[in-house]
N, C-alpha and C positions, 0 to 999 in steps of 0.2 A: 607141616614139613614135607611129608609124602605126596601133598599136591604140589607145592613150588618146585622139590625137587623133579616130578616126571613133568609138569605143563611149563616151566622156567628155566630151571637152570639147565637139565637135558637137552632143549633146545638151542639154548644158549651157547652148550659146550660143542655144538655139532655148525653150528655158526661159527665159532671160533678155530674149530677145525679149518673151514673150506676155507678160512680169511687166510690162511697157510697153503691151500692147495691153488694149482694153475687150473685155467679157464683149456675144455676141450677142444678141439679142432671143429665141432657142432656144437660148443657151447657145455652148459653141465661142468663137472668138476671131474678133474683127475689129479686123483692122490700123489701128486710131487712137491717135498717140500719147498716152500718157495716165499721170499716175506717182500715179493716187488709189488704187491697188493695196496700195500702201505704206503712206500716214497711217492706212490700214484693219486695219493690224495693230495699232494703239495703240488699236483699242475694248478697255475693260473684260472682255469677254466672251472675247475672242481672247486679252488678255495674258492672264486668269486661266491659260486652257487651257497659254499656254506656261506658265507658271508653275509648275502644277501637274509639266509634263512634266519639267521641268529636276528638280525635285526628289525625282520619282519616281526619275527616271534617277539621280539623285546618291544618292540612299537604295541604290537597287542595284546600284550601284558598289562602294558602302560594306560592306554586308553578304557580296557577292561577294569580296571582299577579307578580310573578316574569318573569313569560310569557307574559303575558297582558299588563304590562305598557311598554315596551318595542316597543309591537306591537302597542299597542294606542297612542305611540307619534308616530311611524313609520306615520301612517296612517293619521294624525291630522295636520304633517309637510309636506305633498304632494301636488299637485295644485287638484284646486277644482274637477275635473274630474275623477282625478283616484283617489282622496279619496272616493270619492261616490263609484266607481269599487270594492276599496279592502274594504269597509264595508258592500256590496252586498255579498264580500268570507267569511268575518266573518258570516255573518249570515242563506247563502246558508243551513249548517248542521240542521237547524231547519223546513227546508221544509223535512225532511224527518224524519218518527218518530221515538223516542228515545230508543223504545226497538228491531227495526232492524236494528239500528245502533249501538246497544251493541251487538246483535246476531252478527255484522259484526266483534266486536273485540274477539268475540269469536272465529271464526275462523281463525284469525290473530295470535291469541296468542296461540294457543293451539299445538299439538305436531307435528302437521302432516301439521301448518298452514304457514303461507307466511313468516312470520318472521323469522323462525328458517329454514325455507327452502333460505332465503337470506343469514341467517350468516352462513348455510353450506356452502352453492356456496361462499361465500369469504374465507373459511375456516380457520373461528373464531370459529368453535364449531363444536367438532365432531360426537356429538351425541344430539339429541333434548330437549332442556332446558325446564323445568317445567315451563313456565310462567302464566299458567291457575291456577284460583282457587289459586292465593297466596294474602297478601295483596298491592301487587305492581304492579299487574292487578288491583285492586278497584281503588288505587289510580289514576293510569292510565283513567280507564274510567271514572271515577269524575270528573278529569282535563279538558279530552277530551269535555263531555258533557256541563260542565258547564263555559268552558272560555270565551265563547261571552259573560254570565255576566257581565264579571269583565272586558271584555274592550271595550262594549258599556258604561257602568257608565264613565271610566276614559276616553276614547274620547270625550264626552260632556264636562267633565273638563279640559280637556287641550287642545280642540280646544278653549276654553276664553280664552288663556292663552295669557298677552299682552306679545310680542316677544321684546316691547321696555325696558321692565325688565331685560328681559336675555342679551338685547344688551348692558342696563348698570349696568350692574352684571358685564359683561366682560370686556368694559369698565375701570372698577374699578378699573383692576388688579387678579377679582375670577377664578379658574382654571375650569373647565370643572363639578369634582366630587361637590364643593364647590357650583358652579351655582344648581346641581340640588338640593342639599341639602339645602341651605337659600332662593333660589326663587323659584324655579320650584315647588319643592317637598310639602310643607307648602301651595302653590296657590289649588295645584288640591289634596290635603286632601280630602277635600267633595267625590270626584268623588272614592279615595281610599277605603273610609266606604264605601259608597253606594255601591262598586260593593265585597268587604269583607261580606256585611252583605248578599246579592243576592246570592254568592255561599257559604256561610259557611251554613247556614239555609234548602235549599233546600241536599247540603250534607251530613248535620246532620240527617235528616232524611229519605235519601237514599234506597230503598229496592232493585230495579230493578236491579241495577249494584250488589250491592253486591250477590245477590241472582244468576245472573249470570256467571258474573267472580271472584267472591270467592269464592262461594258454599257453602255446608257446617261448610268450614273452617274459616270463615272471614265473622261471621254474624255481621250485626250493630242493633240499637234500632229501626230502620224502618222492617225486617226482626221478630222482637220479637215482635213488635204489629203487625207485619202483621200476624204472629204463631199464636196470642192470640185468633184473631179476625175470622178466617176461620180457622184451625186447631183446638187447641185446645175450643176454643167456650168460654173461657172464657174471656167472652166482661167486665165484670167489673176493671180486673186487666189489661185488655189490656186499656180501658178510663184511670186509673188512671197511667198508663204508658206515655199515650198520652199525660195528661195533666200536667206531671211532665218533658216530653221534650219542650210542650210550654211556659213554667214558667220559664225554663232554657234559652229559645231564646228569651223571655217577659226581663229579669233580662238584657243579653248582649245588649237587644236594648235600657234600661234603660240607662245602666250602658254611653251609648253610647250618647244617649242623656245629659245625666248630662256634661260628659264632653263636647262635644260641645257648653252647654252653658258656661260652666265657660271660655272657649277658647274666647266666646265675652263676 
């Protein structure tokens, strides 16, 4: 409690402050009460941006997911030995930091990079494709960075999974699709939120990648408080920015808990 409250909420409440005070004549904050911090998130320009972010991040949720659990029963159904092996490769990418491993897809993807030097040599493409700085690079790096989220959570849930289920699922007469959708699917739920809410939340608020492999083109709400906070200096619109992205992930994790309880 004595750490959330001094490293958390202290900061939090002092964030909440400047999202009340006006922006200086040099930037900084001066203590005047003032809540035009807020109507200024409802410009055209600012909703786009959130806009775009929410559904970046929901796009990489998504594909993260449709990646992940795949991989996570792959690994969960192995002998004891080489699952320890292939979840030592899931997690290898984190020994090494996240923004020279995005530098690394920068020159992968870029014009002169290994990618479009591969699909020449097969000649799928005669000339060097734009991959840099689109939103399918973000994408790309989102997924990349952030899927050992989403398939550590659901290898915890589906290595419990009792396999004398699925034997009398099949049993029964259920086909293959049938089994995973009334037993499998419904069992390791938990493990699906837990690793949806791990990568949507950290891709919601994303700056690093987009600021890299989108550029200017493909900025998110992590990029706009990053502007507000070191560029522009207006720390008060940037807090009340901050704290209308955490109110939005405060609401999804409500909204997430209500149902889980109504489910028991």
């Amino acid at each position: 409690a004595v750490w959330l409250t001094v490293f958390f909420l202290a900061p939090l409440c002092v964030v909440a402050v400047y999202s009340l005070c006006e922006r200086g004549v040099y930037g900084g904050v001066v203590f005047r009460l003032t809540f035009q911090n807020y109507p200024r998130l409802l410009d055209p320009v600012y909703l786009s941006v959130g806009l775009r972010s929410l559904r970046l991040a929901g796009e990489t949720t998504l594909f993260c997911l449709l990646l992940g659990y795949p991989l996570a029963y792959f690994i969960a159904s192995r002998r004891p030995g080489l699952r320890h092996l292939l979840l030592v490769m899931v997690i290898i990418p984190f020994w090494t930091d996240f923004l020279v491993r995005t530098y690394a897809w920068m020159f992968i993807l870029r014009s002169e990079g290994a990618l479009n030097a591969v699909l020449a040599g097969l000649g799928l493409i005669e000339r060097p494709v734009e991959w840099l700085f689109t939103e399918g690079a973000v994408t790309l790096g989102l997924v990349y960075g952030y899927l050992p989220y989403m398939v550590l959570p659901l290898y915890a849930s589906i290595e419990k999974l009792d396999r004398t289920l699925v034997e009398a699922a099949q049993d029964l007469g259920a086909n293959p699709p049938r089994v995973f959708l009334r037993v499998i699917l419904p069992i390791t739920l938990p493990g699906v939120a837990a690793g949806c809410i791990l990568v949507f939340i950290p891709s919601l608020g994303a700056f690093v990648t987009p600021d890299l492999l989108g550029g200017a083109r493909t900025p998110m709400i992590g990029n706009l408080i990053k502007t507000q906070f070191l560029t522009a200096r207006d720390w008060p619109f940037g807090a009340a920015m901050s704290l209308s992205v955490m109110a939005c992930v405060g609401g999804m994790l409500l909204a997430n808990r209500l149902v889980d309880r109504r489910e028991v």
